[in-house]
C-alpha positions as CSV (number, residue, x, y, z in Angstrom):
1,X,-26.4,2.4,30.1
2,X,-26.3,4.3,27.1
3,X,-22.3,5.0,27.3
4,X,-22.5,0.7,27.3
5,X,-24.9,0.7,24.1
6,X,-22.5,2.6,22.1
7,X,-19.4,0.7,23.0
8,X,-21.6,-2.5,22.2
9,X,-22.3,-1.0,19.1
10,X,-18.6,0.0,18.2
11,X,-17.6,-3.2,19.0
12,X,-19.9,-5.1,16.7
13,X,-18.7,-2.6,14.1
14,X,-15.3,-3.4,14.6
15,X,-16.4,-6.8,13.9
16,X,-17.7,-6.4,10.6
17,X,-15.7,-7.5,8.0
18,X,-14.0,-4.4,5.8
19,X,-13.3,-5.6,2.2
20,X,-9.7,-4.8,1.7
21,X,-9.0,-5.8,-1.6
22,X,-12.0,-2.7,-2.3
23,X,-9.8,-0.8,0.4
24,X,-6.6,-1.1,-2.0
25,X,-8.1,-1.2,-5.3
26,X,-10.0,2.1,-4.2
27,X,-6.8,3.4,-3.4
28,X,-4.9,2.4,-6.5
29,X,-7.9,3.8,-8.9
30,X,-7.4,7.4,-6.9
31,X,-4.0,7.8,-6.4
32,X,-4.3,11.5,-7.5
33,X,-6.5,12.9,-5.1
34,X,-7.2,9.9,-2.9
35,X,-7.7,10.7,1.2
36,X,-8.9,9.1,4.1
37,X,-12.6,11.1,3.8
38,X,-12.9,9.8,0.3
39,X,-12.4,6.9,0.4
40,X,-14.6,6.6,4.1
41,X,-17.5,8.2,2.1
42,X,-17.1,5.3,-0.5
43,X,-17.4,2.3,1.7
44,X,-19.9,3.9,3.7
45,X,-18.1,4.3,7.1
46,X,-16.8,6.5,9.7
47,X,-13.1,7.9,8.8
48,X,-12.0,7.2,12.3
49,X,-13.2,4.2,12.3
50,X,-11.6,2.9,8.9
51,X,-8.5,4.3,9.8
52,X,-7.9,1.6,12.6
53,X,-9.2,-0.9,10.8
54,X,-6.3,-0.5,8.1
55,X,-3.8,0.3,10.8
56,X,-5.0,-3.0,12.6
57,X,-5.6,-5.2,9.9
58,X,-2.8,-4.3,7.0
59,X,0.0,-3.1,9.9
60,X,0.7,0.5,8.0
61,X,-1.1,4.2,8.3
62,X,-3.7,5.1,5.4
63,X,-1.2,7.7,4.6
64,X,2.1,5.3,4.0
65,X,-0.1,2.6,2.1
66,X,-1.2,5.6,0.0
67,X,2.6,6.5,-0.7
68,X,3.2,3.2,-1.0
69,X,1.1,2.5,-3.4
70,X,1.5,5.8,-5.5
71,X,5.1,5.0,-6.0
72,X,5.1,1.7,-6.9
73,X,2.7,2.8,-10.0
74,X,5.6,5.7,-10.4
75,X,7.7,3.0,-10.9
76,X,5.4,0.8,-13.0
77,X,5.6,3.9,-15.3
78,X,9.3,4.4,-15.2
79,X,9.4,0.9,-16.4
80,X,7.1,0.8,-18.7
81,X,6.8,3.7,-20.6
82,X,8.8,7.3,-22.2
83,X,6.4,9.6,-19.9
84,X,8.4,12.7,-18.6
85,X,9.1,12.3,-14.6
86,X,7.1,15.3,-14.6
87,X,4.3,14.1,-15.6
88,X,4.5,10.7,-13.5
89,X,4.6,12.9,-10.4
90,X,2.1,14.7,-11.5
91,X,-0.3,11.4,-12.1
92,X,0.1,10.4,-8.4
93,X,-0.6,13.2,-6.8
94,X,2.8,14.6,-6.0
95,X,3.1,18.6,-7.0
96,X,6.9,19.4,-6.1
97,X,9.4,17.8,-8.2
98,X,12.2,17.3,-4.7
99,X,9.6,15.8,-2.5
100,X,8.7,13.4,-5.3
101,X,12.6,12.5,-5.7
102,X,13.3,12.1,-2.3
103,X,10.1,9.8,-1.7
104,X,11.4,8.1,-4.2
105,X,14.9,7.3,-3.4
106,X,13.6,7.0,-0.1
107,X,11.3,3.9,-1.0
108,X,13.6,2.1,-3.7
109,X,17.0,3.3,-2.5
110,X,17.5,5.2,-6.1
111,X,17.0,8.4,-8.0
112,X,14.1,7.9,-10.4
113,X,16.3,8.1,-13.6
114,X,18.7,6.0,-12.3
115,X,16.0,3.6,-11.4
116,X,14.7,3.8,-15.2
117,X,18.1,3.2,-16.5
118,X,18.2,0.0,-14.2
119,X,14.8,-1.8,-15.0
120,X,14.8,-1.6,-18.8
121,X,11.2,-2.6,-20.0
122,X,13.1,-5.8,-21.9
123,X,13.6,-6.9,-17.7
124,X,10.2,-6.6,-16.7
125,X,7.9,-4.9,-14.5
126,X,10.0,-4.6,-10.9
127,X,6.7,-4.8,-9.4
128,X,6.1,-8.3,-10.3
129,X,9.0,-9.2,-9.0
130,X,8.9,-8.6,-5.0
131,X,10.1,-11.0,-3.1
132,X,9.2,-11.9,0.6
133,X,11.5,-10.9,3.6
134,X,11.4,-12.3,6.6
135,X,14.9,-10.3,7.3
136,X,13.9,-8.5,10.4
137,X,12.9,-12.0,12.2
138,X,14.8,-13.8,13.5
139,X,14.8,-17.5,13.3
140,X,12.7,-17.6,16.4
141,X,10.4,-15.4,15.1
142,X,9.9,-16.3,11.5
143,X,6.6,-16.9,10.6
144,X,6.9,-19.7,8.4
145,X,6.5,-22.5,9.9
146,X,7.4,-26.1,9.2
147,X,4.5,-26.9,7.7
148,X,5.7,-24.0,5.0
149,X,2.7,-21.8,6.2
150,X,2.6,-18.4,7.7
151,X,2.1,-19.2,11.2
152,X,0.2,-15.8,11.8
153,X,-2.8,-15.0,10.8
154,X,-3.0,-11.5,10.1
155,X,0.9,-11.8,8.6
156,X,-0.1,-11.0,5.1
157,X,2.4,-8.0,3.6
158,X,0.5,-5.2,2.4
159,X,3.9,-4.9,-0.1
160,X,2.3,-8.4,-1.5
161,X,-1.3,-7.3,-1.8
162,X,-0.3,-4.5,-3.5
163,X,1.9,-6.4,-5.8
164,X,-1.2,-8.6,-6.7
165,X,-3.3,-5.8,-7.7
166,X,-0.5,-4.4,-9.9
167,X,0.3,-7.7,-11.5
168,X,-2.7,-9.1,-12.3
């Protein structure tokens, strides 16, 4: 009975409704020293627990939506301003200059500089420029449908969330 009465009461949990726009604007505020046990302690629930809810819900680990979102502010700096890479790596968190390269040519198929060089600040902020791609599905399984809606419900891009909190 009691092994029933805590699965009843993880369920219900499950059930409740996480914010994720706090979830990603937590993030995004703590990019420096952000972790799964912060950010747990901040919305008042169980690490374990939170971590698959984000897994379920946004499709992607804590960890790689962390990354994620720690390099496209790297890049919103590259764009935007003269800082030193140095110091860009060191505002998200990253503490040796190779892994920060690599992550970084890793996630926008350049080297940093060479990623500066190519988004001037006269072109814009790259991050308000993603576009949505639907390349891995095939026609059968794009979920657009005819009525020009996403067909699935929990088929929203974390890439796109992001993007919002960035851009607006």
């Amino acid at each position: 009975r009691h092994h029933q009465d805590i699965l009843f009461f993880e369920n219900a949990r499950m059930e409740k409704e996480v914010p994720v726009s706090e979830i990603l604007s937590f993030i995004s505020e703590h990019l420096q020293d952000i972790s799964l046990d912060m950010l747990a302690e901040h919305l008042h629930y169980n690490k374990n627990y939170l971590s698959t809810f984000i897994q379920k819900t946004l499709g992607q680990k804590f960890h790689d939506i962390v990354k994620e979102q720690r390099f496209l502010f790297a890049a919103k700096m590259i764009v935007q301003g003269d800082l030193p890479l140095k110091e860009i790596k060191d505002l998200i968190g990253y503490h040796n200059f190779s892994h920060f390269y690599e992550n970084f040519k890793e996630l926008f198929g350049m080297t940093p500089a060479e990623y500066r060089k190519v988004h001037h600040p006269e072109t814009g902020s790259i991050i308000c420029q993603w576009e949505l791609n639907f390349g891995d599905y095939g026609s059968e399984n794009n979920p657009i449908g005819d009525n020009g809606w996403i067909d699935y419900p929990n088929f929203i891009s974390i890439h796109l969330l992001i993007a919002l909190i960035f851009c607006f």
